[in-house]
Backbone bond lengths (Angstrom), bond angles and torsions (degrees), N, CA, C in turn:
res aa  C-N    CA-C-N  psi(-1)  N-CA   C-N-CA  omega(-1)  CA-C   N-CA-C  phi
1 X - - - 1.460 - - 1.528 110.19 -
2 X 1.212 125.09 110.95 1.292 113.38 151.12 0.971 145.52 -62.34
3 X 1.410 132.10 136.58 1.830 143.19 -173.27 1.083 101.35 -68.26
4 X 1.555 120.53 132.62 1.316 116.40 144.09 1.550 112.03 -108.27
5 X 1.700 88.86 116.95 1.342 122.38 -177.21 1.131 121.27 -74.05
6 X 1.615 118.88 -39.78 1.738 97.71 164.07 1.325 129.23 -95.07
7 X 1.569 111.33 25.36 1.630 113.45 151.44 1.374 112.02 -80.09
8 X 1.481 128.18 -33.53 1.252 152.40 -154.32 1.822 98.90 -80.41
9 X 1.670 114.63 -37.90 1.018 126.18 -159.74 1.767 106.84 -98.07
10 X 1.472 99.16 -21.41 1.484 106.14 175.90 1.436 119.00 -76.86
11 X 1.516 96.61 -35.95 1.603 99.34 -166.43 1.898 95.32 -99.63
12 X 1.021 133.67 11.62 1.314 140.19 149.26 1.582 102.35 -73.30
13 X 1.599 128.68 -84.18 0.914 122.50 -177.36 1.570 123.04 -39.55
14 X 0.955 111.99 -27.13 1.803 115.59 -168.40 1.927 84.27 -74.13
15 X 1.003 109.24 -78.19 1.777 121.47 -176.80 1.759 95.62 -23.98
16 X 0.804 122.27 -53.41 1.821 130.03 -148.25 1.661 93.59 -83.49
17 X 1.425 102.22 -34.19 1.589 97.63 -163.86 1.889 109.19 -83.68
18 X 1.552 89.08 -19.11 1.828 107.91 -173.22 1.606 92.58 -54.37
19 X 1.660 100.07 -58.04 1.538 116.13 -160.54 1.557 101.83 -57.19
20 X 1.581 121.54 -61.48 1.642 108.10 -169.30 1.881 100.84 -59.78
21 X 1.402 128.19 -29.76 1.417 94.97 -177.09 1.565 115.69 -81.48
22 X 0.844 131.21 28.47 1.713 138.90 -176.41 1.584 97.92 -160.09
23 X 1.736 109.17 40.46 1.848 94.53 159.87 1.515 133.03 -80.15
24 X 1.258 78.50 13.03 2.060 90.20 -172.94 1.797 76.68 -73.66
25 X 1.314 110.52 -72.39 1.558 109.17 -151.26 1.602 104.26 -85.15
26 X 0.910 140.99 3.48 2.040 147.84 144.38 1.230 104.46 -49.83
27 X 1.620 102.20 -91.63 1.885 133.25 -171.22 1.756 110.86 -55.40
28 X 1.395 80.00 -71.07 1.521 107.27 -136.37 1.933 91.21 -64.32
29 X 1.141 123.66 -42.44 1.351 128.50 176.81 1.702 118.10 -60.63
30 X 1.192 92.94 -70.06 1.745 91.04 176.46 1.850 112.56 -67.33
31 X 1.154 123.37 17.73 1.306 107.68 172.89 1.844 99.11 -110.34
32 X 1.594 115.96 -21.93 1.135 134.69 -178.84 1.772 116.35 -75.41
33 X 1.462 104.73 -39.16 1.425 117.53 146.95 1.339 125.15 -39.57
34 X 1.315 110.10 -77.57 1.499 115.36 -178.82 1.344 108.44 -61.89
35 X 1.343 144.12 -21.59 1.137 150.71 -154.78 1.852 78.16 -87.64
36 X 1.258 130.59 -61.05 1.394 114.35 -153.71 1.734 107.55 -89.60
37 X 1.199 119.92 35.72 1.581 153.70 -179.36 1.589 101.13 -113.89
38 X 1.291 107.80 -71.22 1.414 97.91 172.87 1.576 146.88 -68.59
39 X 1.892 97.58 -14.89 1.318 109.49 -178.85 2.002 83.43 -73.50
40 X 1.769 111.94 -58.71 1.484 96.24 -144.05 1.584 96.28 -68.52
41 X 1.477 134.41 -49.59 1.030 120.51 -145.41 1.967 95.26 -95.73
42 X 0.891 163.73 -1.06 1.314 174.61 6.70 1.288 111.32 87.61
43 X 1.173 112.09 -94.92 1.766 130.15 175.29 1.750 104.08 -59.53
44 X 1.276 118.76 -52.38 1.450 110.95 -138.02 1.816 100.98 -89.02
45 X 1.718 96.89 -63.07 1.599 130.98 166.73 1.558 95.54 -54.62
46 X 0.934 134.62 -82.79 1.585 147.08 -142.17 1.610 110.79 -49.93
47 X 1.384 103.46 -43.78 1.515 134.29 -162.51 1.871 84.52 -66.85
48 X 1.203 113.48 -28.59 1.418 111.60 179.68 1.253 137.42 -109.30
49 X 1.297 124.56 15.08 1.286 152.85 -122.89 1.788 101.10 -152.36
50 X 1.073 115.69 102.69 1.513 126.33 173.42 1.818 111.90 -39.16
51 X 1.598 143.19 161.95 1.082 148.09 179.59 1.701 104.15 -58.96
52 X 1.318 126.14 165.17 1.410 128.00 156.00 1.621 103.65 -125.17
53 X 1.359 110.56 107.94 1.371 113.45 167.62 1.674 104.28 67.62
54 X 1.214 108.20 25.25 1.341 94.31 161.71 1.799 99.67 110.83
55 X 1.460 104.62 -28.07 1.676 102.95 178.21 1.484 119.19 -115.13
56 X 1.500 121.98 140.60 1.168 134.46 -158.46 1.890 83.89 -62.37
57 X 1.460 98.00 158.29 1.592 121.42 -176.63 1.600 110.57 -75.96
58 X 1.159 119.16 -15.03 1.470 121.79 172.76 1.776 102.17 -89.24
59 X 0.866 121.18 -47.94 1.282 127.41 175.66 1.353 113.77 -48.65
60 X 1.427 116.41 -61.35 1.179 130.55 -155.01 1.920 103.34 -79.44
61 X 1.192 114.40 -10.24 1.805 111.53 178.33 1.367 100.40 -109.43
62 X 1.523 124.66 27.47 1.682 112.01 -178.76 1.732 107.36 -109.18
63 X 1.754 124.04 -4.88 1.015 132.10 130.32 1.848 124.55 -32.54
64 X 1.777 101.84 -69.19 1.052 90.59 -165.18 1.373 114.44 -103.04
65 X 1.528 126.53 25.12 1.376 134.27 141.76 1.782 128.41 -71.87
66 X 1.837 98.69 -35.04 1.296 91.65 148.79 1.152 156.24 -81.64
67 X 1.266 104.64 3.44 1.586 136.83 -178.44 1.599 106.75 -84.01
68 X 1.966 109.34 -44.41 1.260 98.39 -167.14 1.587 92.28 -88.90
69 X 1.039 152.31 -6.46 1.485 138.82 154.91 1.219 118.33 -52.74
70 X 1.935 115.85 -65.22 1.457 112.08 -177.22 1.484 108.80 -52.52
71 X 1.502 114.77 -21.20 1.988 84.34 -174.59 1.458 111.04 -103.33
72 X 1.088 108.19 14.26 1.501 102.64 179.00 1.711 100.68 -106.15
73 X 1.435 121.69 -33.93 1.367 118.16 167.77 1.564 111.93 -58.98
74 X 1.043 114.34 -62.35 1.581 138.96 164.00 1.611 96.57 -21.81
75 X 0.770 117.24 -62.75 2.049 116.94 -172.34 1.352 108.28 -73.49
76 X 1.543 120.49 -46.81 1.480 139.97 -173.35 1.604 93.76 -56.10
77 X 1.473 112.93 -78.50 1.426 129.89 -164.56 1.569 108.83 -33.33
78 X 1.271 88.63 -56.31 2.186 110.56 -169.23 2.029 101.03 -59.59
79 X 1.221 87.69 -51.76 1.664 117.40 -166.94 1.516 92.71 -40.05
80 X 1.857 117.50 -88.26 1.148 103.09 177.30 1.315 134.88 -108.98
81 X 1.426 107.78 47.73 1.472 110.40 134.77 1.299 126.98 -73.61
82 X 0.973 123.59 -39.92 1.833 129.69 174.29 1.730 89.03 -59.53
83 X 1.463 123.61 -91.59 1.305 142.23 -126.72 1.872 89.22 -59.75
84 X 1.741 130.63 -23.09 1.236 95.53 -168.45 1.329 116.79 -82.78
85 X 1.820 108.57 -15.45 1.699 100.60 158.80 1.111 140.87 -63.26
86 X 1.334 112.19 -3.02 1.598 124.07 172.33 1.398 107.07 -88.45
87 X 1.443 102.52 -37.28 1.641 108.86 -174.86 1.653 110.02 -54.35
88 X 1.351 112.78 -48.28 1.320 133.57 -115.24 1.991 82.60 -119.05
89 X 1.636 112.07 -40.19 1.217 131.26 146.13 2.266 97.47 105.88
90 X 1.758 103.39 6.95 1.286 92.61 161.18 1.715 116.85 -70.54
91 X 1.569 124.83 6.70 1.443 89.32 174.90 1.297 126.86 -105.07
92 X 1.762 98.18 25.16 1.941 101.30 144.23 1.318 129.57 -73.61
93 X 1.515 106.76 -27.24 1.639 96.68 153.08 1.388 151.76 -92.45
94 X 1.926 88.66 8.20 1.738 105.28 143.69 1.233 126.49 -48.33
95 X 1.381 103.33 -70.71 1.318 142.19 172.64 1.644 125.82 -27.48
96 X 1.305 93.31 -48.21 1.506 122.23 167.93 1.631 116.49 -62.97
97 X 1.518 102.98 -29.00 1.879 119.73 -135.30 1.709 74.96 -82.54
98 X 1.615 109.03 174.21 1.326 122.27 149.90 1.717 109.95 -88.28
99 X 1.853 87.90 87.21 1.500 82.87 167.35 1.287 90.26 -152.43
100 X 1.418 124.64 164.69 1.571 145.68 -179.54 1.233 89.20 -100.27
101 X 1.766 96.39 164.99 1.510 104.74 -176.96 1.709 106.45 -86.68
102 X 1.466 94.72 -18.06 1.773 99.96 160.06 1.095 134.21 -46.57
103 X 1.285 102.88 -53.03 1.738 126.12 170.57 1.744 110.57 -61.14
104 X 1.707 112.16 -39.59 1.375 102.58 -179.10 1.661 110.00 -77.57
105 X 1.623 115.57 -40.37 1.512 114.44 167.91 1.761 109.82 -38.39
106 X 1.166 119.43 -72.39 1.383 130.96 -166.23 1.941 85.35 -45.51
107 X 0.801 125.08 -70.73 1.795 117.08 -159.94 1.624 104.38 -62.68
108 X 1.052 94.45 -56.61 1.798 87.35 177.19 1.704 121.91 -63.59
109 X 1.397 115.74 -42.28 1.343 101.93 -158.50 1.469 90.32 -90.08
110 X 1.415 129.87 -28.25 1.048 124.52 158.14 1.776 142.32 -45.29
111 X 1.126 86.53 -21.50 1.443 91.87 172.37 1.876 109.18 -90.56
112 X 1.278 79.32 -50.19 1.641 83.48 163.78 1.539 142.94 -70.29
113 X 1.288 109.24 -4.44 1.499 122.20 149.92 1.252 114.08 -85.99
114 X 1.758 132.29 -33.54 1.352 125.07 168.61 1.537 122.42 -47.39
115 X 1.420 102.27 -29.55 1.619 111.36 -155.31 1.225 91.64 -90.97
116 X 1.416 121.07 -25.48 1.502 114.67 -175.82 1.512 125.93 -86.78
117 X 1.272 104.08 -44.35 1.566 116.27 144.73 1.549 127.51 -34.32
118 X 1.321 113.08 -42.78 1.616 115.85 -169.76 1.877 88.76 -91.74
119 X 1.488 135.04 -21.83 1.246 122.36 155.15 1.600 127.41 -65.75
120 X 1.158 101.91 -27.68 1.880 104.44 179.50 1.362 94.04 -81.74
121 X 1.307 144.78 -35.22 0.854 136.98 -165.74 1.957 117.04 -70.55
122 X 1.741 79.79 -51.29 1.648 71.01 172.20 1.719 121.61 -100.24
123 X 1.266 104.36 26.25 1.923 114.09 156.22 1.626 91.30 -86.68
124 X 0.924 127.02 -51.61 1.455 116.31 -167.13 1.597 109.26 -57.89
125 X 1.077 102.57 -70.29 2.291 117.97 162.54 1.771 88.17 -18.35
126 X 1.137 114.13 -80.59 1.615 121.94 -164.07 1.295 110.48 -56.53
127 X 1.293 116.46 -27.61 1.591 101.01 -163.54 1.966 105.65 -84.58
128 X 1.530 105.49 -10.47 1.060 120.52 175.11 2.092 130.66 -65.65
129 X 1.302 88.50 -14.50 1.718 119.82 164.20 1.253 122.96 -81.64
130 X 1.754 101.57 -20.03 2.184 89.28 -168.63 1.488 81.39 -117.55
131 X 1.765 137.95 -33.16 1.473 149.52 -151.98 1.472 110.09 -150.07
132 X 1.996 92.82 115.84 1.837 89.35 171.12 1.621 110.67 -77.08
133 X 1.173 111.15 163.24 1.848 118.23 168.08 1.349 110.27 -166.63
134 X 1.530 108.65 150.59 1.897 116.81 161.88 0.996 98.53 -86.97
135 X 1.677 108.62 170.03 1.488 152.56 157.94 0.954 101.15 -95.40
136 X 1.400 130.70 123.82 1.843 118.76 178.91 1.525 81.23 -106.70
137 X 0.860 129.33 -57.81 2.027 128.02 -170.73 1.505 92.91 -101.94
138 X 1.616 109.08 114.71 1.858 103.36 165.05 1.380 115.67 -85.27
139 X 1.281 107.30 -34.72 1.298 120.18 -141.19 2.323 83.36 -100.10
140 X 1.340 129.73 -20.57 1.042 111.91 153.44 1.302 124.89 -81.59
141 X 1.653 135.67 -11.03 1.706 126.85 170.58 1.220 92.15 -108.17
142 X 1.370 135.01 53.56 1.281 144.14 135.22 1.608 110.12 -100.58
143 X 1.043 114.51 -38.58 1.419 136.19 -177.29 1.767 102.34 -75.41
144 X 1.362 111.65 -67.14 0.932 103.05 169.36 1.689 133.01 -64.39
145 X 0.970 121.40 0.07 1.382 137.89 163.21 1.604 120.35 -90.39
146 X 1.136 109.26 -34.97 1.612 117.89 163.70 1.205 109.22 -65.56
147 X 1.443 129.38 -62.00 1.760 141.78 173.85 1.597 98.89 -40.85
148 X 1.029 116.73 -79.92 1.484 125.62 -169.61 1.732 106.11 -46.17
149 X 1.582 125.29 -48.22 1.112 97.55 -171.00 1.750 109.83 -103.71
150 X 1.764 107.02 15.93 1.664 113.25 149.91 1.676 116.82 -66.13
151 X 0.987 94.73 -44.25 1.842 98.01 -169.28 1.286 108.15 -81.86
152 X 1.064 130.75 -40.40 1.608 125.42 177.82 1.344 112.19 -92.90
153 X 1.797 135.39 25.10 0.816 158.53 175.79 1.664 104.66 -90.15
154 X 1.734 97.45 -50.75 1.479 121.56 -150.27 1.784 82.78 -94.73
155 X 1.484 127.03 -38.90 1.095 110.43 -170.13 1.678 101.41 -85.44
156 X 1.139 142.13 -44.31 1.366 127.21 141.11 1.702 123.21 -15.05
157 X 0.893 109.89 -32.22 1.792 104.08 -178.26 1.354 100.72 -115.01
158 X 0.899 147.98 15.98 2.317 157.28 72.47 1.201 99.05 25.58
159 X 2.099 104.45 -87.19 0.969 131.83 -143.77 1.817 90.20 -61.76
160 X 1.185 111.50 -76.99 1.254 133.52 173.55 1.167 118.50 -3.55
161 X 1.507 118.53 -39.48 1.421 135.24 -167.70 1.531 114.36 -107.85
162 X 1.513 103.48 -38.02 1.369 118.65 174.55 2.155 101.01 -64.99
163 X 1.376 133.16 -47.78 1.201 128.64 -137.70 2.085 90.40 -99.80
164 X 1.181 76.33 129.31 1.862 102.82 166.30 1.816 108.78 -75.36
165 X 0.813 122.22 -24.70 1.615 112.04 -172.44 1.485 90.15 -156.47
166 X 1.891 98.03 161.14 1.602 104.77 159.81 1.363 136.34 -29.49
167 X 1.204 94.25 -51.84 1.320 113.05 -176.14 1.508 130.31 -28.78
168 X 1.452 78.18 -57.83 1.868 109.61 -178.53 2.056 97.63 -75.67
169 X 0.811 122.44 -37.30 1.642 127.35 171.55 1.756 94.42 -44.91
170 X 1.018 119.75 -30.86 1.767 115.93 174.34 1.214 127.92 -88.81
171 X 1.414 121.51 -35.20 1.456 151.77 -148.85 1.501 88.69 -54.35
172 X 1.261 133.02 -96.36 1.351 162.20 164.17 1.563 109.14 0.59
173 X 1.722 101.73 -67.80 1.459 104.24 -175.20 1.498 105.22 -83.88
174 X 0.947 120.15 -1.06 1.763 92.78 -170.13 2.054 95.93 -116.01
175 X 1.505 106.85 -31.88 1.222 96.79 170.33 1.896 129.11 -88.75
176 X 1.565 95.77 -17.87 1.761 99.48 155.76 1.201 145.37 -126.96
177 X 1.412 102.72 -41.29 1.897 99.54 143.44 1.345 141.77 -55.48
178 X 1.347 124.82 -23.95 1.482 129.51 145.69 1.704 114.93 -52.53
179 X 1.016 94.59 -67.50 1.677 100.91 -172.03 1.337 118.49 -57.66
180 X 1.861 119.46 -34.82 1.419 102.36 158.73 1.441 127.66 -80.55
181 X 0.885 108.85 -41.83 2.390 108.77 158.88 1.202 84.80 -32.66
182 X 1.384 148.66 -73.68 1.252 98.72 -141.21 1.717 115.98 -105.92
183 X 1.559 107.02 10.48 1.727 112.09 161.17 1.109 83.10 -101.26
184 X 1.893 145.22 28.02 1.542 106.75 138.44 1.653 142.81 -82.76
185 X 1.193 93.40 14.78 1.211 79.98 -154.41 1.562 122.44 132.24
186 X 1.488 114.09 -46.34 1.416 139.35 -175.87 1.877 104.34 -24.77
187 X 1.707 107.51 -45.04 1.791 91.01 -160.29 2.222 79.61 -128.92
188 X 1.291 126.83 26.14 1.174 120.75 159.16 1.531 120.08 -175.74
189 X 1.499 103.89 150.28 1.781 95.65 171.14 1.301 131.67 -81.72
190 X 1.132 101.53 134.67 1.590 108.17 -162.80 1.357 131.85 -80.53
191 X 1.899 96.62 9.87 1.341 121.36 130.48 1.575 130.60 -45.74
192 X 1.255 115.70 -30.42 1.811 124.63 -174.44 1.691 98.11 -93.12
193 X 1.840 123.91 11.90 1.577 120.50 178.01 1.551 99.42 -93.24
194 X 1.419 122.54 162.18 1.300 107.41 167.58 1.587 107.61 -61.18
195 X 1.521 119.21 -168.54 1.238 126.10 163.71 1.423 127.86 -71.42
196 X 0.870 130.37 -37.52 1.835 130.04 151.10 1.607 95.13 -29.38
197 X 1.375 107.10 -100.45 0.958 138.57 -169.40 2.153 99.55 -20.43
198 X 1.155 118.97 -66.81 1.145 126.84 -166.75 1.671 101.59 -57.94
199 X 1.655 114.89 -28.40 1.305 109.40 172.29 1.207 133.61 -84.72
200 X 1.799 107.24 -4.57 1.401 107.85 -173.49 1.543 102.66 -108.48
201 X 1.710 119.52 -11.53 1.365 132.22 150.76 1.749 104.70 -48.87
202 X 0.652 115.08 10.79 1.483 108.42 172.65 1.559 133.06 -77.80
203 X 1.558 68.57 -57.76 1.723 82.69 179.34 1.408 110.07 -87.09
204 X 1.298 127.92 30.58 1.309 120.70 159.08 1.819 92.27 -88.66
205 X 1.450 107.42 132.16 1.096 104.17 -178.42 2.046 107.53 -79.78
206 X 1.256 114.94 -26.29 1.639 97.46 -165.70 1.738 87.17 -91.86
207 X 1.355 137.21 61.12 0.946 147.35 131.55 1.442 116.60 -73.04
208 X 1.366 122.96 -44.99 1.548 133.73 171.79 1.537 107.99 -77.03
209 X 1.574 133.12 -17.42 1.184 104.57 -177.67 1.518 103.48 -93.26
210 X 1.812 113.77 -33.70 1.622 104.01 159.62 1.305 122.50 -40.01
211 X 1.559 124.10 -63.75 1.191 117.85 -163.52 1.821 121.74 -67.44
212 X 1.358 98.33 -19.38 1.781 100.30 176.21 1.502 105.88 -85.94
213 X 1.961 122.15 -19.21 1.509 103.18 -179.87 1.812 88.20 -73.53
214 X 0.974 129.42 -63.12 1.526 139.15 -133.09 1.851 77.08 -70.50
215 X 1.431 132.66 -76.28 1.844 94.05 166.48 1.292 146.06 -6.65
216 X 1.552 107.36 -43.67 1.575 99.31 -170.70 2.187 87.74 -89.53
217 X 1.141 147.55 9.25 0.954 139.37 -164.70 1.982 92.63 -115.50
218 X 1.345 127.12 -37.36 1.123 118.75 -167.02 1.543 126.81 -157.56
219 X 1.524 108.30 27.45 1.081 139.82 171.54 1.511 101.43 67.13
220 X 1.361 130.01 -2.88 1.483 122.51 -173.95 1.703 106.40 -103.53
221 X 1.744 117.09 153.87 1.294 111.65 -154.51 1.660 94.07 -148.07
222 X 0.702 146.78 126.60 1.895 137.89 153.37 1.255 107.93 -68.46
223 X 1.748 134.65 -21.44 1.436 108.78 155.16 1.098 80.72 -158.17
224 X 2.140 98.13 164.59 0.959 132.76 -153.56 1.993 116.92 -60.96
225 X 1.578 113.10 114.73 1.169 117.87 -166.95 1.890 119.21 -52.75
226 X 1.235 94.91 -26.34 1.999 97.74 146.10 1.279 113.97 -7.81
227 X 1.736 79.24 -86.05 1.666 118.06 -147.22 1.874 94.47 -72.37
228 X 1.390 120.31 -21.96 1.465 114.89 177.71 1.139 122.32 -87.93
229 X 1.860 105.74 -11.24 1.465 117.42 -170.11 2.229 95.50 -87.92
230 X 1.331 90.46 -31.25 1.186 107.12 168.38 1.837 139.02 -40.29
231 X 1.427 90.28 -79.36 1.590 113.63 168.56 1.305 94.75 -56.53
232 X 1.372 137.38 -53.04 1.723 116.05 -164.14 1.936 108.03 -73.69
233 X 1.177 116.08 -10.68 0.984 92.55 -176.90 1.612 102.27 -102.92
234 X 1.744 101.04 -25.40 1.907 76.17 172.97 1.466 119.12 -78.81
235 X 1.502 133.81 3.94 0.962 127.64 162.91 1.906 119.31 -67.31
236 X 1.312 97.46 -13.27 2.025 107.05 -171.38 1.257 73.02 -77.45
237 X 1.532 125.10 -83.94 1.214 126.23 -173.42 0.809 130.93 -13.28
238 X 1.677 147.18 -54.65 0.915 171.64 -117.96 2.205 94.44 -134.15
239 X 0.775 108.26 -53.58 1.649 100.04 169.60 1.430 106.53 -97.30
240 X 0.874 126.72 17.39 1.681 119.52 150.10 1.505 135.07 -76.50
241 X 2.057 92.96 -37.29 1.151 124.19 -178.80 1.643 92.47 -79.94
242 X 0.980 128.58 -66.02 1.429 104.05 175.09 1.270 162.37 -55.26
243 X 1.727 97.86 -23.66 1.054 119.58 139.76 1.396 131.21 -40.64
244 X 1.061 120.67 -65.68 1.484 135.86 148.92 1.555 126.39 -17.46
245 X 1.446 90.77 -59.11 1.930 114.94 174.90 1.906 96.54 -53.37
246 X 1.451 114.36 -61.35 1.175 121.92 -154.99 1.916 102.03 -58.40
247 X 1.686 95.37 -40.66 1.850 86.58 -159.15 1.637 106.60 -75.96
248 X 1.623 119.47 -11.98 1.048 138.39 -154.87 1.525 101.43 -72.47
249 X 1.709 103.46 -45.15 1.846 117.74 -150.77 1.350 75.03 -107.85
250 X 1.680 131.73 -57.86 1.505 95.19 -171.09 2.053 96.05 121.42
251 X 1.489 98.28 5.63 1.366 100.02 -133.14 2.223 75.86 -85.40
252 X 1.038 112.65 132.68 1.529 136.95 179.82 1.320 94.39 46.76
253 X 1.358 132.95 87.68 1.343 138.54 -166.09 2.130 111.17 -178.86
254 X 1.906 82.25 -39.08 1.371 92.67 166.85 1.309 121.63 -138.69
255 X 1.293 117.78 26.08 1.562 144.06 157.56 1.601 127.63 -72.55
């Protein structure tokens, strides 16, 4: 099958161009967020706070502060980029267009993994002003930063498709992706829970995507980087196929 690349390239540019005219509320906010995460709990808390596994406590939560940004931008970004053509009702002349739903994934979630990427990137830049730290693997929390903000890109443009009003554009991230970031793991290891507790931390699934980024940053993991390299990719999997499911049946797309 051939790509058509300058549908792919239009609806990239449109996404990219949305974001620089509203970078106050894209960029400029969520890096200002995390920034006042690292002064209190980093600088302020941290400075008082015994090592974890060997790494100072400011150090050791700048993994899973960047984690809880990329997936909440990551869902946000994807989310309503899709939903304002439904809103707005041009994405019947997507729909219409000569384009695959391949071609529309690649522009949308793509843009929306760029935007999320160029945010982890500069929480990381920033977090380097209030807390020093290594990279022990770069070139794996690069990977894992690409994965993480592909899949919750794709499950963001789910949401996007799945939600009837604004409203529902929130539902998801603020009442379950917030709340597990931060019983993942995000500001401790879930080694320091009793044992119950550490076993029923399990099945929070972004327990494995914290513990495999904060691996590639300091060789330490709460479970095995496999099994984290794992879950993130059967989760792509797993919203690919639905993705797929959705453009196939039509299902809130031509309703």
């Amino acid at each position: 099958m051939r790509m058509n690349w300058p549908a792919i390239r239009a609806i990239y540019r449109f996404e990219m161009a949305r974001t620089f005219r509203t970078i106050t509320q894209s960029i400029a906010s969520p890096v200002l967020s995390t920034s006042l995460y690292f002064v209190v709990f980093g600088a302020a808390i941290g400075s008082r706070m015994g090592d974890i596994d060997g790494v100072s406590y400011g150090a050791f939560i700048i993994p899973g502060l960047i984690m809880l940004s990329l997936l909440n931008e990551s869902i946000s970004n994807a989310s309503f980029g899709i939903y304002m053509p439904k809103w707005s009702g041009t994405i019947y002349e997507l729909l219409s267009a000569p384009v695959s739903f391949i071609e529309v994934i690649i522009g949308y979630v793509g843009a929306a993994t760029t935007k999320s990427v160029m945010l982890g990137v500069l929480i990381l830049a920033t977090a380097r002003l209030f807390v020093p730290y290594e990279i022990a693997h770069p070139l794996w929390m690069l990977c894992f930063l690409v994965l993480t903000a592909v899949s919750f890109s794709l499950f963001g443009f789910i949401i996007g498709l799945w939600a009837d009003d604004f409203q529902k554009l929130q539902v998801i991230p603020l009442m379950v992706v917030t709340p597990l970031t931060f019983l993942g793991g995000a500001f401790y290891s879930i080694s320091m829970l009793p044992p119950v507790w550490q076993k029923i931390t399990l099945f929070n699934p972004v327990v494995y995507l914290i513990s495999g980024f904060r691996w590639s940053f300091y060789g330490i993991a709460d479970v095995n980087v496999a099994i984290s390299v794992a879950a993130i990719l059967g989760f792509l999997a797993l919203c690919l196929l639905v993705v797929w499911w959705i453009f196939r049946t039509g299902w809130k797309l031509k309703s």
